[in-house]
N, C-alpha and C positions, 0 to 999 in steps of 0.2 A: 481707596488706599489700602485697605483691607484685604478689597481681592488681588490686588497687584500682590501682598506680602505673601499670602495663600499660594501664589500661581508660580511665586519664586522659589516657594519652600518646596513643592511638588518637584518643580525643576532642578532642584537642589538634587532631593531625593532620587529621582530619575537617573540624574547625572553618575551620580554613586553607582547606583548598580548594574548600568551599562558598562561603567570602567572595569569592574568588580566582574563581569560577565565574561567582558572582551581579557580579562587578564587570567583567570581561570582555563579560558578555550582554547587560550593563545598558544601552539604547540613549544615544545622545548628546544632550543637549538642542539645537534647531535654534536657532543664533541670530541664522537669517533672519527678518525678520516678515514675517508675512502683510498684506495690504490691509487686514485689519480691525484689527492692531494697530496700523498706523503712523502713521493718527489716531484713536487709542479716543475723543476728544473728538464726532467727529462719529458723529450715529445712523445707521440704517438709511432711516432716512424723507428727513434732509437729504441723503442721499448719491443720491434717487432723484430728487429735486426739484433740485436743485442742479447745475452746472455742472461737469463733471470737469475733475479738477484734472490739468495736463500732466505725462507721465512726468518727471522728474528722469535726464536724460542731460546727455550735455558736449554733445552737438551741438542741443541742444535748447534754447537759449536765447535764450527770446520778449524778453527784456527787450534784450539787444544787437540781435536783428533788428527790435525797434518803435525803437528809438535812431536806427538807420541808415535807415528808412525812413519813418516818421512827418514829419519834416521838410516830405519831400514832397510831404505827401498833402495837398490844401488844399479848404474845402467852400466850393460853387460856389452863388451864386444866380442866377437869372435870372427877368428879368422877361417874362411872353410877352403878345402882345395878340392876341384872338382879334375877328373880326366877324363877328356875329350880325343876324340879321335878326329884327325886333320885330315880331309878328306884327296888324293891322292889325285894324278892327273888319268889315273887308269882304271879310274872306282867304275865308271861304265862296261868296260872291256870286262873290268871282275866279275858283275854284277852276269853280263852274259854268261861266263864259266861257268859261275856258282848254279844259278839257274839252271841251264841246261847238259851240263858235264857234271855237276856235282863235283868242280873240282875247288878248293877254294884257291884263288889267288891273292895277292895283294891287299892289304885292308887300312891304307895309310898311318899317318905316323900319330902317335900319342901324345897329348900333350896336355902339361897339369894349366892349372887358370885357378885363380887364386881371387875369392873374394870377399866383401865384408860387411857384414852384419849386425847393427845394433841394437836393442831393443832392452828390457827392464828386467831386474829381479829384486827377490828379498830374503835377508836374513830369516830364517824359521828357527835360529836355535843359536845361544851362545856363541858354540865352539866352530862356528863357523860354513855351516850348512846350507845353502841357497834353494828359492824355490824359483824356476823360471818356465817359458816354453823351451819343448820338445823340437819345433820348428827352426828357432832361432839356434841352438847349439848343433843341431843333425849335421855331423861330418865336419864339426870342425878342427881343424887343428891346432888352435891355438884360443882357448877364453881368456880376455881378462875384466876383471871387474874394477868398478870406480864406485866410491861412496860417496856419500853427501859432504864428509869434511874432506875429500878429495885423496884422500887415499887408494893408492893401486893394489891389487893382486895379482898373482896368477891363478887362475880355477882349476882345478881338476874336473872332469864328468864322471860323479859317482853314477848315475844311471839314467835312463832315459826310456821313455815310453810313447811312440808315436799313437798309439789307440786314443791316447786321452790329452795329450800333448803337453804333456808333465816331463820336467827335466829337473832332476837334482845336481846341485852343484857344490862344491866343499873348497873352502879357502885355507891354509894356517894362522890360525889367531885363536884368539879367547877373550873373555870377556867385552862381545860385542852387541851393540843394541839387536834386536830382533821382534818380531812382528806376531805378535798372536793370531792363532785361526782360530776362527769362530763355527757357532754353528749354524751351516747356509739351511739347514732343513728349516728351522726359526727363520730364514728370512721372511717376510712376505712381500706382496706384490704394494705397488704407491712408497717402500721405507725409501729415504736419503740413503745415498752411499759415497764414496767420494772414491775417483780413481786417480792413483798415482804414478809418474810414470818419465818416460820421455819422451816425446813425441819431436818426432823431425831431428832427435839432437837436443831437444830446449830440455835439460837438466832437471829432475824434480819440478815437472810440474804438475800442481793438483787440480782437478776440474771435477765440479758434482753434477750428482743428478738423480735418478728414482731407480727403483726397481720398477723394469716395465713389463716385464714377462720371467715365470719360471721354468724348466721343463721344457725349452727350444732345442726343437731338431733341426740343425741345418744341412739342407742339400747338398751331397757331393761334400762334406769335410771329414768329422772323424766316424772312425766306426763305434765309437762310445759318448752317446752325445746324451749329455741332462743340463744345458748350455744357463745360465743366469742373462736374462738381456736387461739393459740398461741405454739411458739418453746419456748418461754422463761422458762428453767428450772422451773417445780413444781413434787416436791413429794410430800411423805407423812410429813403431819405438816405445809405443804401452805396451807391445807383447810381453807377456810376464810378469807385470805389475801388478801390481794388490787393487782389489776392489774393496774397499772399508764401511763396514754400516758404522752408526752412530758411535756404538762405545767401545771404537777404535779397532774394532777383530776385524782382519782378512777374513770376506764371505766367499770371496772368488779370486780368480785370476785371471787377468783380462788374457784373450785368445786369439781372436777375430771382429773382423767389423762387417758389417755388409756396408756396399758403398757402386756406387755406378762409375764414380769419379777417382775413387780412391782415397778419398780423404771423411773426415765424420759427418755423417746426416743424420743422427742422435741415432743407431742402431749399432750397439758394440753387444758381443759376447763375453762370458768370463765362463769358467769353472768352476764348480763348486767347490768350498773349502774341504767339505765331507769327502768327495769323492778325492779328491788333491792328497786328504792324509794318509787315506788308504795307499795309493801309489807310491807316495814319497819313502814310507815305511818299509814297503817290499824292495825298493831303490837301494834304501840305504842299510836292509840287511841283507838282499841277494843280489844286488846289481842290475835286476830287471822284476819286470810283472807278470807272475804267474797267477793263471786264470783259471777257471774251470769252460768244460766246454761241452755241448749237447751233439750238437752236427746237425742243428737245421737253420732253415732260413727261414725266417717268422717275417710276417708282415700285419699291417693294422689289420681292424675289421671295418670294413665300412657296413654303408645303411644297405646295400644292396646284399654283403653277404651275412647281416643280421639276420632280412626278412628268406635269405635262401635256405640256411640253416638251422633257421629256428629258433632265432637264440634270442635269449629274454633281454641282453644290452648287447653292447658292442665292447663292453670289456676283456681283455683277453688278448691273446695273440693266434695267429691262423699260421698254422705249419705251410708253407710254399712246395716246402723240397725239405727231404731229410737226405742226407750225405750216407751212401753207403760205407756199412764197415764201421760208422760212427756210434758212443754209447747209446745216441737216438735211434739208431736202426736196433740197435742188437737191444734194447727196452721195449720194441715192439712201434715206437710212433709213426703212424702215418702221414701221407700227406691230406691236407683237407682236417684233422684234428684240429680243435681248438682249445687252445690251453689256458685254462683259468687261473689256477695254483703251482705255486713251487712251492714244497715242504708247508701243506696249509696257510700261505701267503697267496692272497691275491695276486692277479698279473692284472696290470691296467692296462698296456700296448705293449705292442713287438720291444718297442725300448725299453722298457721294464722289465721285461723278459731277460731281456740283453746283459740289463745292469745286474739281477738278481743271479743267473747263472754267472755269472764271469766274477762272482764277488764269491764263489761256492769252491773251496780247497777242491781242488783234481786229486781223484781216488775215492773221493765222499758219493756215498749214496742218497740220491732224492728222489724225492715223491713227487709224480710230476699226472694231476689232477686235470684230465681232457673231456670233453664233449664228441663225441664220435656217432656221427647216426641220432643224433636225439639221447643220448644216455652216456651216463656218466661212467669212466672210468680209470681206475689208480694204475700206475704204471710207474715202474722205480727201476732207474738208470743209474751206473757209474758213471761221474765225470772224468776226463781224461784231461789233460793239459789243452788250454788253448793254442794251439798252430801258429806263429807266426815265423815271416821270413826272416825276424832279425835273431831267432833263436834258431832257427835251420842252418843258415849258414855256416859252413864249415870251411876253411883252408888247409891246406898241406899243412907237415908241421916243420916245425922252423930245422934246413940244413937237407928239408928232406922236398925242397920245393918244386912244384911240378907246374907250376906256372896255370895252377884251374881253382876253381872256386867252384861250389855244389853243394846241392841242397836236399833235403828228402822229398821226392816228389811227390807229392797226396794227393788224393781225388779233386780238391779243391785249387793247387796250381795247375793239375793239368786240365781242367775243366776252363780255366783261366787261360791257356795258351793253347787249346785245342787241341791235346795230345790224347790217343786213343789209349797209348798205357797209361797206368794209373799206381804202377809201385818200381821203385827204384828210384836212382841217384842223377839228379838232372844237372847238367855243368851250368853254371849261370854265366860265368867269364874265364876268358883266355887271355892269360897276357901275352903282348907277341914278342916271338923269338925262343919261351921259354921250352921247355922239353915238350909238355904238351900240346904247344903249338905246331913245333916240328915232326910229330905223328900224327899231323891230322885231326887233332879232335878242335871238336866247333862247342862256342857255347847254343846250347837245347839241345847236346847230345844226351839220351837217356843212358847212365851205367849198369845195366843187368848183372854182371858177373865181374869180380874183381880175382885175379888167380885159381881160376877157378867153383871159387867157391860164390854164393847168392848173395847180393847186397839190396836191401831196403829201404834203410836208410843208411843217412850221413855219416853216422857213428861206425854204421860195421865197415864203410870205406875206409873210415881213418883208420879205424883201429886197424884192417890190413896194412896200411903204410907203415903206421907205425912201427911194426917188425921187420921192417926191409932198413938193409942198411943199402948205405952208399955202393952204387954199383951194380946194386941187384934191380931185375927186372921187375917189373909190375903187369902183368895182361889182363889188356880190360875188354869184355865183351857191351859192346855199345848199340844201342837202337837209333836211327838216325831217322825222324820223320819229317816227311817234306807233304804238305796238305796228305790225301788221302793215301799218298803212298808212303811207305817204311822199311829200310835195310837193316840187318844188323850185319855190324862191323867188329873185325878184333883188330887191338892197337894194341902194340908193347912200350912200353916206357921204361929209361930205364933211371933211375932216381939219383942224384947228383951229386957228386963227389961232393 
């Protein structure tokens, strides 16, 4: 009896401190969930098709940052009118003359076509200032804008910039919500951003998503390109919408998509805000963007012309072709240099190059820091004005209309149309019927001599018009090239009652 009480009390004991073992080792239950418990409602399939739903942080809240910025953001129409020429029933029979007689005949009838356009902007200021693309307003003739509480305007085009595809627009009012720019150099790559916009027509709509690259070149779009890419849903009709980081600033302006389809496959563009304020600024105190300009064509470096030339990175830009006549030539730069510095700033690529010259007041002197041959050398250029055709073009003046349109022809358009001269006044269009049409002249006539005297450019054209009154003649000496051959022609005009 004794041993049995003994063998119980053992047992007893035992018993305890296996319980005591097994509760000690026994792991914790987690009573974190995982992703897949925190909606067990949704499957595997909606969750791969479906739009991800935004982390649950304090600083992460889209519904205050659409409150504060939404207001803003207003969809833009605009009406553009384009004119087309209606192709005749004798455009063949023409096409013989023109070819082989040099004569021109026939060129059928004109006709306007009228279309329409809509896509996003936003308040930048009070008193009524819009910021949108360059693409969406180009040529139109009529904007109007629509706000979130459904209010209409009429817009004006205070200025517009196809390089960067920046369009400022101005409404009458005051006292209007508007959107802060931020700044996109602080972006970085992984932040939230939310884009705002209209896509298809659907009215303010907001869609997020990350920073997924900075610093994108895309192929074939602008020629000033330091692009923000983003997954955040944009199609068609976010052109010119706000891109928003977290604490509510515009970092961009959506631009472009790439798409096979046309519609979003999480790859949208924007512009930087940095770059956007610079433009809008020069918009809305000269009406366009003045640039500075070198005259070459730079390209990257790759690994093939690192190990060719020597060069300890591939940072830099590689001169292609320097433009004769340009501050590049007359500074001495060759082609095959490689440029590392502007004014003791690094150059990382051609596009850097790109952005650091074109942000340099024209007239200003720089210090432009090359690799030539293995060895270093300083070389210091004046910039000129950046060349574009939307600053070239010149028309007659108003009463004194010659029915042509012309441009200063530079090494660089004619390098672009294959013309072997390289200075003078190039007609770019003919309206028909008008004086200039009835003499003869064709648009890609070159103007050499306007009464006599030498023309360069477009200005010393007009400025001869503009001295001639009603009645008086105009004689223009003209080069006419046709592939490798070329005539020169005199035409008289005489300027219209």
């Amino acid at each position: 009896m004794k041993k049995i009480a003994i063998i119980a009390l053992i047992s007893f004991f035992l018993g305890i401190l296996i319980a005591a073992t097994v509760f000690v080792y026994l792991p914790e239950k987690n009573t974190q969930k995982s992703f897949l418990e925190e909606n067990p409602s949704h499957s595997l399939t909606s969750n791969l098709f479906a739009s991800p739903s935004p982390q649950t942080k304090p600083d992460l809240d889209f519904i205050k940052i659409t409150d504060k910025v939404a207001p803003a953001v207003v969809q833009i129409t605009a009406i553009k009118v384009e004119k087309r020429r209606v192709p005749s029933m004798f455009d063949d029979s023409d096409d013989f003359w023109d070819r082989f007689f040099n004569i021109p005949r026939g060129r059928g009838r004109e006709r306007e076509y009228r279309s329409e356009t809509r896509g996003t902007g936003f308040f930048i200021s009070s008193d009524g200032y819009i910021m949108t693309n360059h693409h969406l307003v180009d040529k139109a003739e009529n904007v109007t804008i629509l706000t979130l509480e459904d209010k209409e305007y009429k817009a004006k085009i205070v200025g517009a910039d196809s390089n960067t595809d920046i369009a400022l627009l101005k409404v009458d009012d005051k006292d209007l919500i508007f959107a802060e720019l931020g700044d996109s150099a602080r972006l970085r790559v992984g932040e939230w951003v939310l884009a705002i916009g209209n896509p298809w027509g659907l009215e303010h709509t907001v869609t997020a998503g990350i920073v997924s690259a900075k610093g994108r070149q895309v192929t074939g779009s602008l020629p000033l390109q330091d692009f923000i890419q983003t997954d955040a849903a944009i199609n068609r009709g976010n052109s010119g919408g706000p891109l928003v980081n977290m604490k509510g600033e515009v970092v961009g302006i959506t631009s472009m998509i790439y798409s096979p389809s046309g519609g979003n496959i999480g790859i949208g563009f924007a512009i930087p805000s940095n770059l956007a304020k610079k433009v809008v600024t020069q918009l809305k105190e000269k009406g366009k963007v003045v640039r500075g300009y070198l005259g070459i064509i730079p390209q990257p470096i790759s690994e093939a012309d690192k190990e060719y030339f020597k060069l300890k990175s591939k940072k830099g830009a590689l001169v292609a072709q320097v433009e004769p006549g340009t501050p590049a030539d007359k500074a001495g730069l060759k082609q095959a240099d490689v440029i590392t510095e502007i004014n003791g700033k690094p150059v990382k690529n051609d596009n850097d190059l790109r952005l650091k010259i074109y942000e340099i007041e024209p007239g200003t002197r720089v210090e432009i820091k090359v690799i030539r041959e293995g060895k270093e050398k300083i070389l210091t250029a004046k910039l000129t004005e950046f060349p574009t055709e939307e600053t070239e073009v010149v028309s007659a003046a108003s009463g004194k209309e010659l029915g042509m349109e012309y441009t200063t022809l530079t090494s660089r358009l004619s390098r672009r149309y294959g013309f072997r001269t390289e200075e003078g006044v190039i007609i770019t269009e003919i309206t028909r019927y008008s004086e200039a049409d009835r003499r003869g002249l064709l648009a890609g006539d070159i103007i050499l001599e306007a009464n006599r005297r030498r023309v360069s450019e477009a200005s010393d054209l007009e400025n001869i018009i503009k001295k001639l009154k009603p009645g008086d003649t105009l004689m223009l000496v003209i080069r006419r090239e046709r592939g490798r051959d070329s005539v020169e022609l005199i035409r008289t005009l005489r300027i219209p009652e």
